[in-house]
N, C-alpha and C positions, 0 to 999 in steps of 0.2 A: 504493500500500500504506500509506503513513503517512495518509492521511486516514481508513482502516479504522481501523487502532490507533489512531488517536485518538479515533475514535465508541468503540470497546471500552470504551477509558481512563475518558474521559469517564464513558459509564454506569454503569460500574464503581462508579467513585469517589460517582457519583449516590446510586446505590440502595445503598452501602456505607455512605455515612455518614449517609444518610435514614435506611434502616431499624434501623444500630447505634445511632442515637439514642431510635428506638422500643425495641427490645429489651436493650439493654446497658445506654444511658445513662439509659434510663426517664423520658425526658424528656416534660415536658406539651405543648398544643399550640402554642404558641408555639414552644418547644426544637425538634421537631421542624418546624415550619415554616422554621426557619432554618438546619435543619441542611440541608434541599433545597435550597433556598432560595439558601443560601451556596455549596453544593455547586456548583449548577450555575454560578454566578458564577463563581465560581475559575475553572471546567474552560473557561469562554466566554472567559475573558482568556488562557487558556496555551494548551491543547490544540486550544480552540475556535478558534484562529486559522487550522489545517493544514485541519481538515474543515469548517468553518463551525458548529461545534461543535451538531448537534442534539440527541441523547444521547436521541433519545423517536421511535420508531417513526411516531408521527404528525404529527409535526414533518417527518422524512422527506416521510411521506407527503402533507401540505400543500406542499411543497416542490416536490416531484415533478406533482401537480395544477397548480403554477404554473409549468411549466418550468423551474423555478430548479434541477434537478438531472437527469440522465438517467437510466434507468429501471432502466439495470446499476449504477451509481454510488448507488442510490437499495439495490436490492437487495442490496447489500453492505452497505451503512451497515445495514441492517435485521441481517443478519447479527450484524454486528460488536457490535453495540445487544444481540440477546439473549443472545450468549456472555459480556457484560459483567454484565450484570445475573445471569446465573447462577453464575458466579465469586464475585460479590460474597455471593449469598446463599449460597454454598457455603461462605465463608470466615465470613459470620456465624453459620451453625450449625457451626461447626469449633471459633467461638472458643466458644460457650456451654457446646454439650459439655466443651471442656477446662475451664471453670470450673464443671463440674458442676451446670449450669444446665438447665433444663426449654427442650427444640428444637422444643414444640410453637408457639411464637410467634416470627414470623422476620419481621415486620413484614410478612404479606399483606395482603391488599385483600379487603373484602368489605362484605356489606350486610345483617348480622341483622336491621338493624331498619327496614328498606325492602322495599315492593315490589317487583321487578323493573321494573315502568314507569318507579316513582320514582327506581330506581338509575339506570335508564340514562340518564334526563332528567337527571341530578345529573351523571353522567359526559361528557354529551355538553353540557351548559352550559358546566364548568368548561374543559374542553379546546377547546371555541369559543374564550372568552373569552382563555385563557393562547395558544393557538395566535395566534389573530387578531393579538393584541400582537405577536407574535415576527415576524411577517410586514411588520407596518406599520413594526417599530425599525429592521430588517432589509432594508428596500426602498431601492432607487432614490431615488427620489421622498422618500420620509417619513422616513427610515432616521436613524439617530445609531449611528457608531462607535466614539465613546466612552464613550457611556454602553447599549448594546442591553443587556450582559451582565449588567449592576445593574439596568435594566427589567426583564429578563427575568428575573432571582431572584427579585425583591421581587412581580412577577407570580405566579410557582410557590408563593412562599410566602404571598399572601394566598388563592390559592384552597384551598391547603392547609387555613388556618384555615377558609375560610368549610364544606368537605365531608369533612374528614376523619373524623367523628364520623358522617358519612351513608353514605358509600362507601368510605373508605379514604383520598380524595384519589387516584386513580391517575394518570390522564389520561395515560396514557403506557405501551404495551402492553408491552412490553420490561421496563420496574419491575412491573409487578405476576406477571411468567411466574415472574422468577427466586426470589421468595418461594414464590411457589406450587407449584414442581414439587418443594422441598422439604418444603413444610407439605402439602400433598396434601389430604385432606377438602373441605372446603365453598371455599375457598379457591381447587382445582383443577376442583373443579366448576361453577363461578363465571367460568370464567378466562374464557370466550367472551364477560360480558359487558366486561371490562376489555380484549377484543380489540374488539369491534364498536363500541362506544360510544365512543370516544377518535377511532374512524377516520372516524367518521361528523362528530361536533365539530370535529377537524380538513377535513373537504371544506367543512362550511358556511364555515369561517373562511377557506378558501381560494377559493372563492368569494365569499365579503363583502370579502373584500381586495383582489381584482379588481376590483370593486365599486367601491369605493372609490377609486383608482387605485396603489396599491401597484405595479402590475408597469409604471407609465407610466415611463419616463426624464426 
């Protein structure tokens, strides 16, 4: 049970202080690349120690493609992952409301000004790229336990920068549900490709890591 609550924790905290940094603290792209960025650093050093802190549905799901988790332990953590992220964005339009703030922007994820091919190639690159990493810091073989959690932010928060202004930056099915089911519109209409496209990103990387020898001893 505490490796649940700590995926919850964790995402929570994720997409609490990523998207308050969007919506609250109206911060530019840097601002919010750091505020994920830092996010998930912290949650890898404290919380992340009980679950092996993935806090990202696809992360899970790469995990699980490379036997690093079993399939009931993998569907819990999934669990756990979107009741986090819907808390979190429950509480960011709780708090806008009470400061008489407009609840139409909760920091979702989408893609005005892309194609659909182009989003989900932008989606399924960045979540390769950020997953792949987390696999190779993360492994047997390749692995650093002192520093994965600092790779792993500074990871989130450069692809942050390089597609936020394309896609939202989601890579991560869990952050983009819980803005969505409150912002609803295009957002929620949208939400299949920030499911499909993160999960496809993560098999390639779990595959390339295999590849690679990440799961060797």
């Amino acid at each position: 049970m505490k490796n649940y609550l700590s995926e919850l924790i964790g995402t929570f905290v994720l997409v609490f202080v990523g998207t308050a940094a969007v919506t609250i603290g109206h911060a530019d792209v840097l601002g919010i690349a750091l505020a994920f960025g830092l996010a998930i650093t912290v949650m890898a050093y404290s919380v992340g120690a009980i679950s092996g802190g993935h806090f990202n549905s696809a992360v899970t799901f790469a995990m699980w493609l490379n036997k690093r988790i079993a399939a009931k332990t993998a569907i819990f953590y999934v669990i756990a992952q979107f009741i986090g992220a819907i808390l979190a964005s429950g509480l960011i339009k709780f708090l806008l409301s009470a400061q008489g703030a407009a609840t139409s922007n909760l920091g979702q994820t989408d893609f005005p000004k892309l194609s659909v091919p182009a989003a989900i190639i932008t989606e399924v690159v960045a979540t390769f790229l950020f997953v792949l990493v987390i696999l190779l810091v993360t492994s047997v073989k390749y692995g650093n336990a002192n520093f994965a959690g600092l790779i792993i932010g500074l990871t989130l928060a450069l692809m942050i920068i390089a597609t936020i202004n394309l896609t939202g930056a989601s890579l991560n099915p869990a952050r983009s549900f819980g803005p969505a089911i409150f912002a609803g519109g295009s957002a929620l209409a949208h939400y299949w490709l920030y499911l499909v496209a993160p999960l496809v990103g993560a098999g390639l990387a779990a595959f390339s890591a295999r590849a690679l020898g990440s799961e060797s001893k």
